[in-house]
C-alpha positions in Angstrom: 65.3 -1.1 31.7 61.7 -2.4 31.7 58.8 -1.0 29.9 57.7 -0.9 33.4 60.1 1.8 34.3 59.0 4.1 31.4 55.2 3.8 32.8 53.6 7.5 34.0 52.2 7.5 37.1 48.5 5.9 37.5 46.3 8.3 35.9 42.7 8.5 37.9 39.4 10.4 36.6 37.2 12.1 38.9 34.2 10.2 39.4 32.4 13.5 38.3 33.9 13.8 35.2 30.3 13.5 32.8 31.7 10.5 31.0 32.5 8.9 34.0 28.7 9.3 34.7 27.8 7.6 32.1 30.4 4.8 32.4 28.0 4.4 35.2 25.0 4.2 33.3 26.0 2.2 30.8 27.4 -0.2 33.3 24.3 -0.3 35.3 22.2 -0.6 32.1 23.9 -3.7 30.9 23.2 -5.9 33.7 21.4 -8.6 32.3 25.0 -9.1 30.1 27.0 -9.0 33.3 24.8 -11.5 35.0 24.8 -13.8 31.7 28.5 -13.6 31.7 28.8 -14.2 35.5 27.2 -17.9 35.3 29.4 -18.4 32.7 32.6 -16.5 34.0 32.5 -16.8 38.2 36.0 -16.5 38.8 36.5 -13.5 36.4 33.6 -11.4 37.2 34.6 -8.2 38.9 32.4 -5.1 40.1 32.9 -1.6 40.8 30.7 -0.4 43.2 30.5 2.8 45.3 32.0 2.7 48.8 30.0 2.7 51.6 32.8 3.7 54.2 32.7 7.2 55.4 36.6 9.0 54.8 37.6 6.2 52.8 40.0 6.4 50.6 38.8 5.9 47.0 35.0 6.4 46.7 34.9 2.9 45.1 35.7 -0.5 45.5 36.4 -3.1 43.3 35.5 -6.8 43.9 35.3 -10.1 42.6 31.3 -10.9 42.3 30.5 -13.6 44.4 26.4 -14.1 43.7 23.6 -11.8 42.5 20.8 -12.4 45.3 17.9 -10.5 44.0 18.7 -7.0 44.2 22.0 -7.4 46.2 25.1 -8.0 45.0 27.8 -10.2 46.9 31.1 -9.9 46.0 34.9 -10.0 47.6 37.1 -6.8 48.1 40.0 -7.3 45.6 41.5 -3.6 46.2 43.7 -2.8 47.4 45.5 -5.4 46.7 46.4 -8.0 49.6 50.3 -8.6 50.8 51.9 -11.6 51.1 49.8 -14.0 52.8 47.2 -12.3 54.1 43.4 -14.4 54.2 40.7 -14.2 51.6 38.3 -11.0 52.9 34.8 -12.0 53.7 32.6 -11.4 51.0 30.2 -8.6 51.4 26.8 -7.6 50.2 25.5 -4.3 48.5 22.4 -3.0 46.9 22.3 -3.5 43.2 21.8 0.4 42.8 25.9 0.8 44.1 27.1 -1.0 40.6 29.5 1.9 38.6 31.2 -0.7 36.8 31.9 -4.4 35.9 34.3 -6.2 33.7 34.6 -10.0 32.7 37.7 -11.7 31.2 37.0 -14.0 28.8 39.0 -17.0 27.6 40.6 -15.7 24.9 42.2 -12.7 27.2 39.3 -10.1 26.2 37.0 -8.2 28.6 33.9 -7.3 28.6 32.6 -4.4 30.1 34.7 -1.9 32.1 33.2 1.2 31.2 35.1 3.3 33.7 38.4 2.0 32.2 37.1 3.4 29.0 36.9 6.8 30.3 40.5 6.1 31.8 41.6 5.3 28.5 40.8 8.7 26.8 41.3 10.8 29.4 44.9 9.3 29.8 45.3 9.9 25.5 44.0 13.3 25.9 46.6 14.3 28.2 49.4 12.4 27.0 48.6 12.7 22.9 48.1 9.6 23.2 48.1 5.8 24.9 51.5 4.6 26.6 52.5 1.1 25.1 51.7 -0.9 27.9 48.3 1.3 28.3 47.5 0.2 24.6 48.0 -3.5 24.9 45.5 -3.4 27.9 43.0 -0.7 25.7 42.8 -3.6 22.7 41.6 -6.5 25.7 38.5 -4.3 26.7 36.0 -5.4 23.6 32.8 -3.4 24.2 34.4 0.0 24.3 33.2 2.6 22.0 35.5 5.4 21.4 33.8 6.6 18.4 30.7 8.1 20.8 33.9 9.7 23.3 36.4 10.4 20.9 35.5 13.9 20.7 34.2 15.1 24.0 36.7 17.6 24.9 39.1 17.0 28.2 37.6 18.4 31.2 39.2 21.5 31.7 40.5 23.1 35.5 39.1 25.3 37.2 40.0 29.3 36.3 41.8 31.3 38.2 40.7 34.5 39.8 42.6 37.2 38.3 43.8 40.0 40.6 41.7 42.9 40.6 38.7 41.3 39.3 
């Protein structure tokens, strides 16, 4: 068997988890880098951005960028993934202000940014003790995360229960 086959199921943050809020900042605070790395990188620039689409189903959408016009963003849905042979999607616009996220592979195999995947990261470790393999070898691509600012903050915790009685 695979290391696939060993893999836990996709592990997803709330998009109200605090560090997932500031994923977002930090995202939407370095966007002079993504736009520097997007004239260099078209082809492998991606963005998160919030979805616009009442009930659907993720609040997000990832997509590769297409062009920065002003403060829009254009860019082509990428998820969920398309079957078989199904066209390219139109590409889209969206105000500037909907970026959560971006990431940028660079020759070499690194990415830049992906500050939600960060949070993914070490919410995944804190519930599992630790990264999976395969999670690990992706975790060491991503080159501008900093663990040593989220190492500590402590796994969100559920909600109580209401105790009988009480």
């Amino acid at each position: 068997m695979g290391e696939e086959a060993h893999r836990p199921p996709p592990f997803a943050v709330a998009p109200d988890d605090p560090l997932m809020q500031k994923a977002f900042e930090r995202a939407r605070a370095s966007f002079e880098e993504l736009e520097a790395l997007f004239f260099q990188r078209p082809r492998d620039t991606y963005v998160r951005v919030a979805h616009a689409e009442p009930g659907a189903a993720e609040p997000w959408v990832w997509g590769q960028l297409v062009a920065i016009e002003g403060e829009s963003l254009r860019l082509r849905r990428t998820n969920p993934p398309m079957a078989g042979d199904a066209p390219p999607q139109e590409p889209f616009s969206v105000p500037r202000a909907a970026l959560e996220d971006w990431q940028v592979e660079l020759p070499d195999g690194n990415i830049r940014g992906g500050f939600t995947m960060e949070v993914q990261f070490l919410r995944a470790a804190q519930e599992w003790g630790g990264l999976p393999p395969w999670m690990a070898k992706q975790h060491v691509r991503y080159v501008d995360h900093g663990w040593n600012e989220a190492e500590d903050a402590p796994a969100p915790r559920p909600p109580e229960e209401p105790q009988p009685g009480a």
